[in-house]
N, CA and C of each residue as an Amber inpcrd file, in Angstrom:
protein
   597
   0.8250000  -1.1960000   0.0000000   0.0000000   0.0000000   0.0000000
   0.8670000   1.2580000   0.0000000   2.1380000   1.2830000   0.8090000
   2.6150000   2.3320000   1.0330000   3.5770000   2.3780000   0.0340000
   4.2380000   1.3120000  -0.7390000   4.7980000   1.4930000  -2.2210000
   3.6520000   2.1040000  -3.3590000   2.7100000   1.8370000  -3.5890000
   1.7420000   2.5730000  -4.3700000   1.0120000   3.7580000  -4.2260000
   1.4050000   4.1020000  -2.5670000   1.0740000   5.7950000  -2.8510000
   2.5310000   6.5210000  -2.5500000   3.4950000   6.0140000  -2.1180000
   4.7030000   6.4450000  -2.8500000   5.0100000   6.8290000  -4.6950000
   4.5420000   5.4900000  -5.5370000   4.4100000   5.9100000  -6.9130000
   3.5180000   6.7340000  -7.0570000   2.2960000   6.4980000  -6.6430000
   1.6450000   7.7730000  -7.0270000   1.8690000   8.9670000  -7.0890000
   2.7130000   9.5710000  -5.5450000   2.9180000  10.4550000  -5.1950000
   3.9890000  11.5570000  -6.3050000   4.8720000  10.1170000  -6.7960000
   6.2130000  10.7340000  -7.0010000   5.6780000  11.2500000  -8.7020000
   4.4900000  10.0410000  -8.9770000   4.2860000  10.2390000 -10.2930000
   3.1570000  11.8150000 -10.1340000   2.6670000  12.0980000  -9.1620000
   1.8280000  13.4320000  -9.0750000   2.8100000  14.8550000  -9.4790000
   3.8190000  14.4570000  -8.5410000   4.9810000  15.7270000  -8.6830000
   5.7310000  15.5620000 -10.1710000   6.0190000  14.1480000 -10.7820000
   7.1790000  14.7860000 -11.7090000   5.6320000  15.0290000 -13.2070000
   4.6790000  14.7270000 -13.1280000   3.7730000  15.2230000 -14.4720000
   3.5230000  16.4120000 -13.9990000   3.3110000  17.0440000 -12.8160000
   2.8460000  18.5050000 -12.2660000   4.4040000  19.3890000 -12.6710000
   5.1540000  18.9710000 -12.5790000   6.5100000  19.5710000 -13.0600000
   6.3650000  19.7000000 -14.7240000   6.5630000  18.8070000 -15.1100000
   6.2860000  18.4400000 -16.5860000   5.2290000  19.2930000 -17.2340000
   4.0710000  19.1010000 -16.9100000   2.8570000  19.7400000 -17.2290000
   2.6350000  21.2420000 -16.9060000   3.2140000  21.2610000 -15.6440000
   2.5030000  22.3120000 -15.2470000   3.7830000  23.4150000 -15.0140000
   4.8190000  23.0890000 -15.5840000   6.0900000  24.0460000 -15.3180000
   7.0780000  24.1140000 -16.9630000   7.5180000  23.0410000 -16.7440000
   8.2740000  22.4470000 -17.6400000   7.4130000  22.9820000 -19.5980000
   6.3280000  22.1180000 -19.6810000   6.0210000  22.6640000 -20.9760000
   5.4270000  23.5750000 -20.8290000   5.0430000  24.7470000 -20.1490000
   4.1520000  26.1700000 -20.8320000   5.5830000  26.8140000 -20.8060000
   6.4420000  26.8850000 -20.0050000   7.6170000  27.7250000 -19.9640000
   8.4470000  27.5450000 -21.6500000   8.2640000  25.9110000 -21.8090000
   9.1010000  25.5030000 -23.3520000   7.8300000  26.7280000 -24.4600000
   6.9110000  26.4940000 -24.1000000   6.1810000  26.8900000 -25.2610000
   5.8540000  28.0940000 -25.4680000   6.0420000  28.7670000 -24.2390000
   6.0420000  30.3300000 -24.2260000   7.4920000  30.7970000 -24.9730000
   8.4270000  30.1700000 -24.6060000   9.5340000  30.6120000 -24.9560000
   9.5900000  30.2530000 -26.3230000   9.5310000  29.1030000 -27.1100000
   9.2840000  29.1920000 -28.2980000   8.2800000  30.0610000 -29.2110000
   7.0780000  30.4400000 -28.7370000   6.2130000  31.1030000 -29.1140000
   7.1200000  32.7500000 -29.3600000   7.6690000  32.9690000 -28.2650000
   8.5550000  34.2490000 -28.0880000   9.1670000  34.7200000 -28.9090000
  10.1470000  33.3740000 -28.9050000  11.2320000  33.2520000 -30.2490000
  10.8350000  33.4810000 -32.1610000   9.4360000  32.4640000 -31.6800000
   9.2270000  32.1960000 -33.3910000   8.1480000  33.4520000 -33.6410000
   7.1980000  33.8550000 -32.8200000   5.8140000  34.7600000 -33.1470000
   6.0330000  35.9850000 -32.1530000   7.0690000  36.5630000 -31.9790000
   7.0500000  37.2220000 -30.9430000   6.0750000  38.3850000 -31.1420000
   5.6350000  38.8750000 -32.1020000   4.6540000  39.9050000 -32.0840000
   3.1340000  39.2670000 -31.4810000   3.1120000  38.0440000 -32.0530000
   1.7200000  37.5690000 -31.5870000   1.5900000  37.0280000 -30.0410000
   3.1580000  36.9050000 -30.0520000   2.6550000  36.2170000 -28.5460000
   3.1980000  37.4830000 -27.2250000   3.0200000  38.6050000 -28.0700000
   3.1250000  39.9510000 -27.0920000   2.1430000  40.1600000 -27.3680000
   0.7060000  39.8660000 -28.0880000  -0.3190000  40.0540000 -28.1660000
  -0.9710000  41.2300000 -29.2350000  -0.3890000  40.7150000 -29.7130000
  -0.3360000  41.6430000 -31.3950000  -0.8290000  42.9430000 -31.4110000
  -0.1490000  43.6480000 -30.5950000  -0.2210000  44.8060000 -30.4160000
   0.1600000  46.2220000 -31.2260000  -0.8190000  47.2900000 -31.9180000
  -0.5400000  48.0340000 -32.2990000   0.4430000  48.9920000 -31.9220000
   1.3650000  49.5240000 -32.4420000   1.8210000  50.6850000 -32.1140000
   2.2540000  52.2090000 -32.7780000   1.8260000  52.9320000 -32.0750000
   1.7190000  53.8140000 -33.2080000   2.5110000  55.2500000 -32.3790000
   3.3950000  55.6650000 -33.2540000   4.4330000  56.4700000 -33.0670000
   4.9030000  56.8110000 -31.4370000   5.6140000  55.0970000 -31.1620000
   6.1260000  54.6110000 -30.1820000   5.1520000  54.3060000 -29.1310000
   3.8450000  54.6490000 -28.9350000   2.6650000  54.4980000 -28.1750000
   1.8640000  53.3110000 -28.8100000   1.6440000  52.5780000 -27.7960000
   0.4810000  51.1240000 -27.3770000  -0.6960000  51.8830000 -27.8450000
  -1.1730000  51.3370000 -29.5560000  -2.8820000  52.4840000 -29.2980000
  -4.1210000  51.0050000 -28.9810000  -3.5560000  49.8820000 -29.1450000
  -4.2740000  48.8970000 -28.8160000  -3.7050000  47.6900000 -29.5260000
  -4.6070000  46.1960000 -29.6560000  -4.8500000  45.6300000 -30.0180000
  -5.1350000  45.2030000 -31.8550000  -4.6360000  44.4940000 -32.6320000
  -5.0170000  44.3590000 -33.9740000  -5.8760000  42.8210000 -33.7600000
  -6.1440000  42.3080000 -31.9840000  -7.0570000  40.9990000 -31.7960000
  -8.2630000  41.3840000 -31.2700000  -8.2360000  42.6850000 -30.6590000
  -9.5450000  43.5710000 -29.5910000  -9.7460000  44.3680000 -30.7630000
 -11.2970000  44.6220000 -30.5480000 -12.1090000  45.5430000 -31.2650000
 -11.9210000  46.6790000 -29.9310000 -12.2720000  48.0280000 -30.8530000
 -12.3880000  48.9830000 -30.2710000 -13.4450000  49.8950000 -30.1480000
 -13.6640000  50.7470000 -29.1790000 -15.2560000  51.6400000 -29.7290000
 -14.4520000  52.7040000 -30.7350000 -15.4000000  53.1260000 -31.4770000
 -15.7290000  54.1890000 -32.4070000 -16.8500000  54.4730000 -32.7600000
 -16.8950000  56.0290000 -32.7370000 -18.7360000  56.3250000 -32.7340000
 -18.0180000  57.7470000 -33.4410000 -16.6350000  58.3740000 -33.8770000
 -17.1320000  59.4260000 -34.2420000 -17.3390000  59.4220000 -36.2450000
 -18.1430000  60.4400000 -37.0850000 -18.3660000  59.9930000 -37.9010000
 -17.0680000  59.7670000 -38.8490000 -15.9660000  60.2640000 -38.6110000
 -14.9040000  60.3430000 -39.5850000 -14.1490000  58.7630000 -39.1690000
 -14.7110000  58.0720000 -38.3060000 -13.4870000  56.8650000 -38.3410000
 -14.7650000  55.6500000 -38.8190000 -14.2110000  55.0490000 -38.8960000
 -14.9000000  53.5150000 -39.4890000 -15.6190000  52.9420000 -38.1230000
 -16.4720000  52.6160000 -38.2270000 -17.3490000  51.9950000 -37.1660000
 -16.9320000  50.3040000 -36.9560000 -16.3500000  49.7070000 -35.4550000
 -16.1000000  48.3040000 -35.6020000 -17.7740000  48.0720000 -34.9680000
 -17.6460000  46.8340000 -35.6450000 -18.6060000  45.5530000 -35.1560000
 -19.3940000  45.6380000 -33.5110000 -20.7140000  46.1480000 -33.0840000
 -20.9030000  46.1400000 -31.7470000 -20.3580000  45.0310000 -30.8230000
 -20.3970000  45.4300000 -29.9260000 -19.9280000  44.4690000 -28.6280000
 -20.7970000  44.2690000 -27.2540000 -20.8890000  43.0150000 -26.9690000
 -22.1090000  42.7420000 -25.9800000 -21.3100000  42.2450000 -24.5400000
 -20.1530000  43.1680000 -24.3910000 -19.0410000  42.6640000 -23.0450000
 -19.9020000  43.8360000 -22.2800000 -19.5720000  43.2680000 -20.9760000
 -19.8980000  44.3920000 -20.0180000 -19.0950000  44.2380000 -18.5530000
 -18.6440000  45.6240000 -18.1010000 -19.1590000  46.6200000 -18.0170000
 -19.1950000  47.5460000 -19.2490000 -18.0130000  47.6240000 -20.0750000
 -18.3390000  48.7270000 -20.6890000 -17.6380000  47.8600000 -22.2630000
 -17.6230000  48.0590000 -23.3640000 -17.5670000  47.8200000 -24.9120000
 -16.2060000  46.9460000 -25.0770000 -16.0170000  46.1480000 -25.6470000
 -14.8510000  45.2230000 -25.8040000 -13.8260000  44.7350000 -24.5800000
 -14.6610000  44.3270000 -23.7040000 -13.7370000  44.1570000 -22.7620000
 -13.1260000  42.7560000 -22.5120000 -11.9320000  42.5830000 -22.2270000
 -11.2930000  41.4400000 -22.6540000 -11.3670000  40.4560000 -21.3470000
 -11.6880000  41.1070000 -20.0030000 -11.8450000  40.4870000 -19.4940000
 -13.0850000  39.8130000 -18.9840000 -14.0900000  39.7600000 -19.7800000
 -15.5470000  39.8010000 -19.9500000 -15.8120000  39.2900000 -21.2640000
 -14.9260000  38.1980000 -21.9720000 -15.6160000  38.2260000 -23.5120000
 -16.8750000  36.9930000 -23.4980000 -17.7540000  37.7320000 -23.9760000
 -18.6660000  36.9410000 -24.1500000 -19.7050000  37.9130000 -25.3210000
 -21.0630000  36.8160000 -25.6900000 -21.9440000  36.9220000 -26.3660000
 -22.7480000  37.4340000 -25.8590000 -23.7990000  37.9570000 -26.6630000
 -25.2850000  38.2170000 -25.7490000 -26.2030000  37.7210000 -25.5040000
 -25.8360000  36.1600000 -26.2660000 -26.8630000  34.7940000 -26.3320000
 -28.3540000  34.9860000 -26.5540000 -28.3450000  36.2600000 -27.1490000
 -29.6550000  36.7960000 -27.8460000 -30.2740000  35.4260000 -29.3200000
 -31.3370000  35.1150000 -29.1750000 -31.5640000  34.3450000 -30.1020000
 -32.1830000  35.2640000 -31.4920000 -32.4720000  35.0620000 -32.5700000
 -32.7760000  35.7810000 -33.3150000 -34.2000000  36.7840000 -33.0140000
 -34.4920000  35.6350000 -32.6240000 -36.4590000  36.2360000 -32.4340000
 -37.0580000  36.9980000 -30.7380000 -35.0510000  37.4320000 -30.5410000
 -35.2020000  37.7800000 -29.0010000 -35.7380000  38.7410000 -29.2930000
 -36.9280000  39.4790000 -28.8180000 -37.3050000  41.2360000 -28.8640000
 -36.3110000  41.7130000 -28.1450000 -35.1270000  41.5950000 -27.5380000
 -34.7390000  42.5090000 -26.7780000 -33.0850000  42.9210000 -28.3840000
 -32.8170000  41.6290000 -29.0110000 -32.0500000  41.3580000 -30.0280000
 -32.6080000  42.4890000 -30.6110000 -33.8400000  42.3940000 -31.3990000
 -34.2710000  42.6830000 -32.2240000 -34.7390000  44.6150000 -32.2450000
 -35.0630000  44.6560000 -31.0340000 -34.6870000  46.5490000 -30.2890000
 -33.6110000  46.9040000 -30.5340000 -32.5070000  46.0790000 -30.2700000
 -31.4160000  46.7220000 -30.4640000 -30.7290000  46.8540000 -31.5240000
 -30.8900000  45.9810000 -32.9870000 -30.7090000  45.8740000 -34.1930000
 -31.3980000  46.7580000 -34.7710000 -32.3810000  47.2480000 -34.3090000
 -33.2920000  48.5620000 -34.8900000 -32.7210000  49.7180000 -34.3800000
 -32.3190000  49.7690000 -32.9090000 -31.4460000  51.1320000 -32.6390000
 -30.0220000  51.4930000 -33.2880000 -29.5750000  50.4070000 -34.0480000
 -28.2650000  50.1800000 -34.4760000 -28.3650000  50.7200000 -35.9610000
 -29.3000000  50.3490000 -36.5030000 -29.7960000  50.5030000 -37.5780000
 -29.8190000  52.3380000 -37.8580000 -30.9490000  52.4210000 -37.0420000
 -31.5930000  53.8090000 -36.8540000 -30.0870000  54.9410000 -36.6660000
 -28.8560000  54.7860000 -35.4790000 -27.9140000  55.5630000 -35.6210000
 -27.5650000  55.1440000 -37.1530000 -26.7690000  54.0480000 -37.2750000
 -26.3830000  54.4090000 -38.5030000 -26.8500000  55.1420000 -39.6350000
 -28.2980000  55.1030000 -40.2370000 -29.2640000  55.7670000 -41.1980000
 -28.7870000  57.3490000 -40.4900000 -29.0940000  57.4060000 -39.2730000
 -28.8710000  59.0460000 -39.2940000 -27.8680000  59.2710000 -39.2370000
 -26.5000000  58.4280000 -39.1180000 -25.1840000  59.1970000 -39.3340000
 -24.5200000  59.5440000 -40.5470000 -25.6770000  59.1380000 -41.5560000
 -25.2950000  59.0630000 -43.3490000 -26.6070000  58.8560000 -43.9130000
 -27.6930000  59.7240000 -43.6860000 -28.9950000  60.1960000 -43.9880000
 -29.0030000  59.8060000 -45.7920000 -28.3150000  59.8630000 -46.4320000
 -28.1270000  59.6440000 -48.0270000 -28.0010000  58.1920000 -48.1870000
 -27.1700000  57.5830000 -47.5150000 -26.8300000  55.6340000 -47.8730000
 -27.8620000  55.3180000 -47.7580000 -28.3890000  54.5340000 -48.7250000
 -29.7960000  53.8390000 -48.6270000 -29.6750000  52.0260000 -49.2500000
 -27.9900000  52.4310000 -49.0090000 -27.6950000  50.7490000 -48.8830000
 -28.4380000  50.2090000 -47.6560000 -28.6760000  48.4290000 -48.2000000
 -28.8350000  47.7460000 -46.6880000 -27.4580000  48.0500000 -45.8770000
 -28.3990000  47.5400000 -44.8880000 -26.6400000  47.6940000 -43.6160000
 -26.4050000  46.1080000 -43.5040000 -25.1580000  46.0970000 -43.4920000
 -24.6040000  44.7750000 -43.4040000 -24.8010000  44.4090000 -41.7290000
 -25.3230000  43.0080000 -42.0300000 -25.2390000  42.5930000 -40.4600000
 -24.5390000  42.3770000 -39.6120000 -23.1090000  42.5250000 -40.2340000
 -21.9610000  42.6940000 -38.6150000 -21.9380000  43.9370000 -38.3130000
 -22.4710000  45.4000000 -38.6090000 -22.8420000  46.1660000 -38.0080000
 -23.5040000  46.8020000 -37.3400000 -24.8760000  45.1940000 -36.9190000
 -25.6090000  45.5700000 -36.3430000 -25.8680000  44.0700000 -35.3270000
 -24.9720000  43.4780000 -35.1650000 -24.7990000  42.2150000 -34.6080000
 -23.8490000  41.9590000 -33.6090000 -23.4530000  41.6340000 -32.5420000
 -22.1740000  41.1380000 -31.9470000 -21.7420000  39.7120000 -32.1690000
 -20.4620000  39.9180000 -32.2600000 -19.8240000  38.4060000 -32.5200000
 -20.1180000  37.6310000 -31.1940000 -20.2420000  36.3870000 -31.5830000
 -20.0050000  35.7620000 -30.2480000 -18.8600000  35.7570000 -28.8130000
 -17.7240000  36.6790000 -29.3130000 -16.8530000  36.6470000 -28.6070000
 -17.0440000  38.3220000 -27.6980000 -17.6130000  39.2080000 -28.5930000
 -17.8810000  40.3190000 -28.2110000 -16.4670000  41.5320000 -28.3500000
 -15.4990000  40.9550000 -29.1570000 -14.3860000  41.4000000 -29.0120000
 -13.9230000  41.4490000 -30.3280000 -14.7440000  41.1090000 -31.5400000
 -14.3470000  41.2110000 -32.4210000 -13.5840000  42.4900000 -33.2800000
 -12.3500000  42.4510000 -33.7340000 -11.6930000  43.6150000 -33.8830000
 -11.6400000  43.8490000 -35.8360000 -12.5190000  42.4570000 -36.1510000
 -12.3410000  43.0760000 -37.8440000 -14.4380000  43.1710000 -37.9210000
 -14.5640000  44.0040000 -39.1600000 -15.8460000  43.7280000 -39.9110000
 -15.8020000  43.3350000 -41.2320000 -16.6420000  42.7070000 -42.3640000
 -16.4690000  42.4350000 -43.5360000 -16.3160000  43.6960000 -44.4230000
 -15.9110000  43.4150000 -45.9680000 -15.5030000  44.3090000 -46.6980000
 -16.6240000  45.1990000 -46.7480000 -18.0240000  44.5650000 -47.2260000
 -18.9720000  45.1710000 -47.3220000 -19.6670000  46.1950000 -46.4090000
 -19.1990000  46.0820000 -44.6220000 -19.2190000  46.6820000 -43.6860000
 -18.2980000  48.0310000 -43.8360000 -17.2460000  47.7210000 -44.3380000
 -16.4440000  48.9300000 -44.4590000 -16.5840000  49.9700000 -45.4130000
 -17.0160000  49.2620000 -46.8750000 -17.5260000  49.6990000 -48.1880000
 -18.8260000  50.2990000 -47.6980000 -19.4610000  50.5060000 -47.1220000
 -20.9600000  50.7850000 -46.3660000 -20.8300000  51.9700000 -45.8560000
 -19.7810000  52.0880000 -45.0010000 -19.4020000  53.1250000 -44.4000000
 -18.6980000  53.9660000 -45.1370000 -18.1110000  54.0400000 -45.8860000
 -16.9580000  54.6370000 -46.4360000 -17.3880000  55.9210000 -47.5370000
 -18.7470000  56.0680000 -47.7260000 -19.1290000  57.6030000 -48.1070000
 -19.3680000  58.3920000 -46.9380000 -19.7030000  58.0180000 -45.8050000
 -20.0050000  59.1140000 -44.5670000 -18.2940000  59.3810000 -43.8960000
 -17.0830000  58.4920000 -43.9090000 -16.3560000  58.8250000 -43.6940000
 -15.9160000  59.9230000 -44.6300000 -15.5430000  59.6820000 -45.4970000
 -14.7710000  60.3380000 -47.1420000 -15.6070000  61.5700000 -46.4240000
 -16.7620000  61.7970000 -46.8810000 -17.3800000  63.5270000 -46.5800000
 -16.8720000  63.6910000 -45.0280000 -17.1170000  63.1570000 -43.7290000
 -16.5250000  63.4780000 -42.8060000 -14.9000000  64.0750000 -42.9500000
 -14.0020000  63.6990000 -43.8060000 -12.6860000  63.9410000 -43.4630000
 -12.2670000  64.5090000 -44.9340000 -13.4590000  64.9020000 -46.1750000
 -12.8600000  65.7070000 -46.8360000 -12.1890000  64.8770000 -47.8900000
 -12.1280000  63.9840000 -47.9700000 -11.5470000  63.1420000 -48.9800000
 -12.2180000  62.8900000 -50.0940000 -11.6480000  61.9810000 -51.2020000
 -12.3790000  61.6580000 -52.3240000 -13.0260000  60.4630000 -51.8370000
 -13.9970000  59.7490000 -52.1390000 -14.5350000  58.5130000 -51.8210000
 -13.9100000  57.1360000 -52.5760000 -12.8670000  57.5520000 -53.6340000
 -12.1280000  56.2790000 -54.4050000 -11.2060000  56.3940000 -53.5070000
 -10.2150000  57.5110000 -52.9450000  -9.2070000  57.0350000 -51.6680000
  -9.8270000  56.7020000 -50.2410000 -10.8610000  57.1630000 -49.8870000
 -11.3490000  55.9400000 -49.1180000 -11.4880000  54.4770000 -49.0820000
 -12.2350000  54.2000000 -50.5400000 -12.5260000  53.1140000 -50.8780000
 -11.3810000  52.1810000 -50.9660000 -10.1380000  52.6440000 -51.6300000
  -8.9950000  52.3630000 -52.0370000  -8.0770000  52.0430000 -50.9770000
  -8.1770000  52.7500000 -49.8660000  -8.0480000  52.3480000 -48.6150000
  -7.9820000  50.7440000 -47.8510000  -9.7160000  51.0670000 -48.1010000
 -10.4590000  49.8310000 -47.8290000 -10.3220000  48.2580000 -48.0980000
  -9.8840000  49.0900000 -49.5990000  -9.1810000  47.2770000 -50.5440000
  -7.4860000  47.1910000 -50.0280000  -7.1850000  47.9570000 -49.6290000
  -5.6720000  47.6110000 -49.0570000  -6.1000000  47.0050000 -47.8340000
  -6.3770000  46.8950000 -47.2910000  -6.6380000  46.8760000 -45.5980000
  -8.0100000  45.6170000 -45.4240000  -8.1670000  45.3800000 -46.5680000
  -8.8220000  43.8580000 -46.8750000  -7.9490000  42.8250000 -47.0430000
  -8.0200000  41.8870000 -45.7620000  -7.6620000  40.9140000 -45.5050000
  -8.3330000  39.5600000 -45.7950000  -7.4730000  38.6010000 -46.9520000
  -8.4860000  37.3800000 -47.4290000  -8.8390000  36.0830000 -46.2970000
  -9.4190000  35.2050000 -47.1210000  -9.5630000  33.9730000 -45.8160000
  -7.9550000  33.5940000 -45.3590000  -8.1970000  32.9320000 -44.4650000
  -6.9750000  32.3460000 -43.9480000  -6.3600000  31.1900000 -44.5910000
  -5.2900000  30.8550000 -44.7370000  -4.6270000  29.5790000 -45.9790000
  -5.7590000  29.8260000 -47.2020000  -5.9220000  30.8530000 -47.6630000
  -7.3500000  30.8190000 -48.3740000  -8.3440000  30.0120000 -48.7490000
  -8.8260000  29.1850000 -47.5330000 -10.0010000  28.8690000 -47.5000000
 -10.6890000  28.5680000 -46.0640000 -10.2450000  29.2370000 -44.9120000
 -10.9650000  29.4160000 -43.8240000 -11.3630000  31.1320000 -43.3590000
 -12.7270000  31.4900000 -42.5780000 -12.8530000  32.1050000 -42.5140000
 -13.2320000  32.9780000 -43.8390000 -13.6700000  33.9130000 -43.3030000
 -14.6150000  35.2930000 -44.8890000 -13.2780000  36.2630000 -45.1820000
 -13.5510000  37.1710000 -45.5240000 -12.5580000  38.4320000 -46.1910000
 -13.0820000  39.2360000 -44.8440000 -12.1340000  40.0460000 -44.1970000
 -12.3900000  41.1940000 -43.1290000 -11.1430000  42.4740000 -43.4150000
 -11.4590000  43.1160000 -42.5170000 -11.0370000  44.3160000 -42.7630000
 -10.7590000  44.7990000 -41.0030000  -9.3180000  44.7160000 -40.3060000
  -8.7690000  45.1650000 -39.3330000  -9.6600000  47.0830000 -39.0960000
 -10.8430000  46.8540000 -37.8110000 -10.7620000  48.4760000 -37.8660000
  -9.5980000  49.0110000 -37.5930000  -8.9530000  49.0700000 -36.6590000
  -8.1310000  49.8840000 -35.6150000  -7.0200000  49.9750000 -36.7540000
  -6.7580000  49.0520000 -37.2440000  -5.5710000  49.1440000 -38.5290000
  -5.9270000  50.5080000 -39.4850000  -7.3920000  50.0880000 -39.8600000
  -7.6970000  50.8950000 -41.0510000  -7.5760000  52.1100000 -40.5670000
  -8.4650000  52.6290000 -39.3610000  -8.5580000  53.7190000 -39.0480000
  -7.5670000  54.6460000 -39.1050000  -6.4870000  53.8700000 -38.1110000
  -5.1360000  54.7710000 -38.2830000  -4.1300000  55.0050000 -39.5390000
  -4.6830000  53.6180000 -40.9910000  -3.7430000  54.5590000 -42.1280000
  -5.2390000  55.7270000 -42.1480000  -6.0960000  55.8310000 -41.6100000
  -6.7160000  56.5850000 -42.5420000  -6.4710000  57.9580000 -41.9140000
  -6.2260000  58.1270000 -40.5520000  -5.3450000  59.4380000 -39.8490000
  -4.2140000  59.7470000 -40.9980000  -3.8450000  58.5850000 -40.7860000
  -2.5500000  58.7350000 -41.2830000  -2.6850000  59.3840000 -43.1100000
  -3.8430000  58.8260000 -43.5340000  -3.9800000  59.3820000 -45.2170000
  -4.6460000  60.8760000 -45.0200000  -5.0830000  61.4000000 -44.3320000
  -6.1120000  62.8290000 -43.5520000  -5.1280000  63.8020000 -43.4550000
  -3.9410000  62.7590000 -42.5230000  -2.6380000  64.1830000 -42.5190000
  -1.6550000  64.6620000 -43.4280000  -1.7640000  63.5770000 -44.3460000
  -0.8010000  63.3090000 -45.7230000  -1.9580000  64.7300000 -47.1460000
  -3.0690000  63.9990000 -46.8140000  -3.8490000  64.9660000 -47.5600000
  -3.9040000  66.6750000 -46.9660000  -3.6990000  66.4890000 -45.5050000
  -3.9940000  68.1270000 -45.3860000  -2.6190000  68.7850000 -45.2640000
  -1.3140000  68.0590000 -45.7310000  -0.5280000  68.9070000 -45.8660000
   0.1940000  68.5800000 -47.2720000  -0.7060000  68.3420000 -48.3800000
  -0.5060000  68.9550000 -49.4620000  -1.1120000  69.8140000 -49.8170000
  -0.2910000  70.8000000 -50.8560000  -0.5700000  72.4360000 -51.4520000
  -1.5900000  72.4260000 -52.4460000  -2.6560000  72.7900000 -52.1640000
  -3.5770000  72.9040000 -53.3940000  -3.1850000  73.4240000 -54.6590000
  -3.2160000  72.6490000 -55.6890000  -2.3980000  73.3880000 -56.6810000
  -3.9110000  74.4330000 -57.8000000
């Protein structure tokens, strides 16, 4: 009896070593080595400043930036330590209020688009943290930006197709479009445009 909870014992400590020391330390450190951007958590940075995440969605509500995908985390909009869904079923009325209020800002933030609205802009991902929307989400938006910031609507658009990302090994997953990415070339195309000379 007391030889078999001796093995046990010894076999508890060296897999708890193994398991629980030994390989996350190997695999972090390889991860380090081989993906080190991803496994710092693929973090934006923008002129030496952390502006976020290219895996976290972010809020945006003003009209000149691209609108990401709603989020159903709480306390407050993409929160990472809270990711979850809203486990709203389709035919939830409470779903369905809020797909109409979603709706309704957007129509009045671009009173002229009388496109449909694409449904990841009026939907949360299941994770609630989603940081891309589809092309068509971005293409949707992209006349209320352009007049917001003064631009032509083909360098918006043009934008848009750069910053369109295909499926993965191309054939998992849809085509998306990084907001937080886009947004900032699009600062970045706003300041390029307002300091050229009108000829």
């Amino acid at each position: 009896m007391l030889r078999m909870l001796r093995q046990s014992l010894v076999a508890l400590v060296a897999l708890t070593v193994i398991t629980g020391i030994i390989y996350p330390l190997a695999v972090t450190g390889i991860a380090r080595g081989v993906f080190a951007h991803k496994a710092g958590g693929s973090l934006i940075v923008q002129d030496g400043k952390v502006v976020g995440s290219s895996l976290i969605g972010q809020p945006f509500s003003d009209p000149k930036y691209f609108w990401s995908r709603p989020s159903a985390t709480s306390p407050e909009p993409y929160n990472g330590a809270a990711s979850s869904g809203s486990n709203l079923g389709p035919t939830n009325p409470t779903l369905l209020k809020q797909v109409q209020e979603r709706i309704a800002a957007l129509r009045a933030a671009d009173p002229g688009n009388t496109q449909p609205v694409p449904v990841d802009l009026v939907t949360a991902s299941g994770s609630g943290l989603d940081p891309d929307i589809s092309p068509a989400a971005a293409y949707y938006q992209a006349p209320r930006v352009a007049r917001a910031r003064g631009l032509s609507l083909g360098a918006v658009q043009a934008l848009v197709a750069q910053f369109t990302e295909g499926r993965q090994l191309g054939l998992l997953g849809d085509p998306r479009v990084n907001v937080a990415r886009l947004n900032l070339a699009l600062d970045s195309l706003a300041k390029t445009a307002a300091t050229v000379p009108a000829s």
